[in-house]
C-alpha positions, 0 to 999 in steps of 0.5 A, a space after each residue: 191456921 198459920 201467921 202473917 201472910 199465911 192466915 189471910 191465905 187460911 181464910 181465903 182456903 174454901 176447902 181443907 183437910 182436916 185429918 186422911 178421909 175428912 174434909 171440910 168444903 165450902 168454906 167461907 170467913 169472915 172476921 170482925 173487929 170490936 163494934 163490928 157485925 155484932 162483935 162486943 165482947 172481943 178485940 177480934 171475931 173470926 166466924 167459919 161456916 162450911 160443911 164438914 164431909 167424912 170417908 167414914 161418916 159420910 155428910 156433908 154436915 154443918 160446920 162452924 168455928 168461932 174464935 176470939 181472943 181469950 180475955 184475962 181479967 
């Protein structure tokens, strides 16, 4: 995912590759702020679900990312 202007285009992206013969398709985003959508433990939520399809081990298989921001105490 890049910054800026380039991450909001990352979560409108619905399919990418991953590595040569990997590929993630189907790809849908969301992200949620504190309070939001069950969001209580971070400033930020980033959820990514699709499947994952690969030359080499075939698919499509579940995919998901969750990402937050790491907290330190």
């Amino acid at each position: 995912m890049g910054a800026g202007a380039d991450a909001e285009e990352d979560l409108d992206c619905t399919e990418q590759t991953q590595r040569p013969g990997e590929r993630l398709t189907g790809l849908q985003s969301l992200s949620f702020a504190r309070g939001e959508g069950g969001n209580t433990s971070g400033d930020d939520l980033l959820l990514e679900t699709g499947q994952r399809v690969s030359d080499t081990h075939g698919g499509p298989y579940p995919y998901w990312l969750t990402l937050r921001p790491l907290e330190i105490p």
